[in-house]
Short mmCIF file of the C-alpha atoms (twelve columns), coordinates in Angstrom:
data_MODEL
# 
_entry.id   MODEL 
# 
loop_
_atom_site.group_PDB 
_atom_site.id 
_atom_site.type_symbol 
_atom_site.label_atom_id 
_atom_site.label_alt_id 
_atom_site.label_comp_id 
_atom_site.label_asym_id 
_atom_site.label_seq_id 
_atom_site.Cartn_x 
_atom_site.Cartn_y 
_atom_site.Cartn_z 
_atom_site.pdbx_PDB_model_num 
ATOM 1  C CA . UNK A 1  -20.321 10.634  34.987  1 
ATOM 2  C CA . UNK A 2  -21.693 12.281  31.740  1 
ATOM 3  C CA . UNK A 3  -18.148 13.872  31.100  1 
ATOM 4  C CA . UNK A 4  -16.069 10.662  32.060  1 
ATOM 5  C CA . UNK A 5  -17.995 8.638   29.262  1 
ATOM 6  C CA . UNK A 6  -17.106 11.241  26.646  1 
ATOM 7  C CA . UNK A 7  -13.713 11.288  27.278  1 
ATOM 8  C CA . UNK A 8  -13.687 7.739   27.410  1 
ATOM 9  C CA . UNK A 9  -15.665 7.353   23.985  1 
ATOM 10 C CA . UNK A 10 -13.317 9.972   22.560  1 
ATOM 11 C CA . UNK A 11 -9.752  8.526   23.885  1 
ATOM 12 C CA . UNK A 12 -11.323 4.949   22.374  1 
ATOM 13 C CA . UNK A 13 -12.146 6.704   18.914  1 
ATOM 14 C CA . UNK A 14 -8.661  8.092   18.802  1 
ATOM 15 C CA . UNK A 15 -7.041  4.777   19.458  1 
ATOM 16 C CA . UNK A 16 -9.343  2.939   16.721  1 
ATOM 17 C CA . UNK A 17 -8.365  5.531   13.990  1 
ATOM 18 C CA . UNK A 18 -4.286  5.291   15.538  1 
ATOM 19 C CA . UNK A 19 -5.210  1.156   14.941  1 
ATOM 20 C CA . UNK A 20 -6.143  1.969   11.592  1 
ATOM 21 C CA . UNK A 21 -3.487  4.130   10.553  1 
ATOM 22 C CA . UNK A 22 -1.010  2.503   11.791  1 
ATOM 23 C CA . UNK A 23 -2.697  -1.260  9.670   1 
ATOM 24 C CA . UNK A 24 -2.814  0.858   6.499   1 
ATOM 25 C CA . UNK A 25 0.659   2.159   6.415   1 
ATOM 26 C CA . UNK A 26 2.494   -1.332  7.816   1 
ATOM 27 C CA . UNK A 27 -0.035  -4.207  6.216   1 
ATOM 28 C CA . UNK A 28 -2.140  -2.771  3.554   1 
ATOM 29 C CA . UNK A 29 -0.618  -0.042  1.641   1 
ATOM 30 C CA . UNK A 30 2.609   -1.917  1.395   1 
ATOM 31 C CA . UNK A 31 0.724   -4.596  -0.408  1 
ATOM 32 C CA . UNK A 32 -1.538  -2.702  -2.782  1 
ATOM 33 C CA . UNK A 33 2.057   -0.836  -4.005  1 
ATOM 34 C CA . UNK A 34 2.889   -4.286  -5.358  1 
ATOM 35 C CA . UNK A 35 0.054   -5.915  -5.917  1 
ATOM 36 C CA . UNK A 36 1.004   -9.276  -8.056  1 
ATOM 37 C CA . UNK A 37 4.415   -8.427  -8.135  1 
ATOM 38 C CA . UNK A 38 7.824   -10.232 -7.340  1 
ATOM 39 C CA . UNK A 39 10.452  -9.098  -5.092  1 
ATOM 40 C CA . UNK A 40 12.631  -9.165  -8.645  1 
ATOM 41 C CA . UNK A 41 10.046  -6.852  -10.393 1 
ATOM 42 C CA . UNK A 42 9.639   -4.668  -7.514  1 
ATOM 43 C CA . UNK A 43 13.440  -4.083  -7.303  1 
ATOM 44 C CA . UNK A 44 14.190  -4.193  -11.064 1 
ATOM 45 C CA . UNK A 45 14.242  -0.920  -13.116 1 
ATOM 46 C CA . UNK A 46 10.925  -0.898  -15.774 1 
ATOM 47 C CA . UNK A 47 10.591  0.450   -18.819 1 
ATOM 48 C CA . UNK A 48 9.634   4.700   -18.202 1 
ATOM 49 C CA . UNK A 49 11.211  4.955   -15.212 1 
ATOM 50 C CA . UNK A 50 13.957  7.197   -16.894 1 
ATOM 51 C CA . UNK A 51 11.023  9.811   -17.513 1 
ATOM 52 C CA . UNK A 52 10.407  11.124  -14.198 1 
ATOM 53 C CA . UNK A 53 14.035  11.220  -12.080 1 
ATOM 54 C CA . UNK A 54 12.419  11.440  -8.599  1 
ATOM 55 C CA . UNK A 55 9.454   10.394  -8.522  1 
ATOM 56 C CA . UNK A 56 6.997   11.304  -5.703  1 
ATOM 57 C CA . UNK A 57 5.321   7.866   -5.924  1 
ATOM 58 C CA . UNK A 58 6.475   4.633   -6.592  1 
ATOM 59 C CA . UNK A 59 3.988   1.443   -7.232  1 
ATOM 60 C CA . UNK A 60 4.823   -1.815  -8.997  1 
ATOM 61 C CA . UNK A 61 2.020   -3.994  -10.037 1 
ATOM 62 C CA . UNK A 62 1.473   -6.548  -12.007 1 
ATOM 63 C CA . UNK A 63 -0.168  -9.338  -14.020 1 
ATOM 64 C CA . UNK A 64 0.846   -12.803 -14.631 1 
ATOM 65 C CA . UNK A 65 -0.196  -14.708 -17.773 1 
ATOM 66 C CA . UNK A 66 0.685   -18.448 -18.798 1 
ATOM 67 C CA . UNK A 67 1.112   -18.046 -21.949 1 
ATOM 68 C CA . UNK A 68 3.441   -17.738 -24.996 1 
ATOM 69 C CA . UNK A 69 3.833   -14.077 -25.808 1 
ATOM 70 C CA . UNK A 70 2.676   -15.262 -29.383 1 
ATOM 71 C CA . UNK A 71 -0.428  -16.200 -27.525 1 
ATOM 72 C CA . UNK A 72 -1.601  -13.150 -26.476 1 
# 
């Protein structure tokens, strides 16, 4: 029954870190890419984004502050 354990420890450990992966990619990273951002920023063009043509990453985030821009 030794064997039968392992496998089943193993085949559980695979389908945690298949969980996981699967979490990351759909939930998490999705969010962290635009972290405090609106759908309008996210789509919108920003300022450098004529520097690098095809990027290999893209991430919008951002910061909002209620203020005057004289303000800050």
């Amino acid at each position: 029954m030794r064997g039968g354990t392992r496998i089943r420890g193993l085949i559980s450990c695979v389908l945690t870190l298949a969980a996981a992966i699967v979490l990351y990619y759909s939930i998490y990273r999705p969010w962290a890419l635009t972290w405090g951002a609106t759908e309008e920023e996210v789509r919108r063009a920003m300022p450098g984004d004529e520097i690098v043509r095809h990027p290999t990453f893209s991430g919008t985030r951002a910061v909002s502050i209620r203020a005057r821009p004289e303000e800050i």
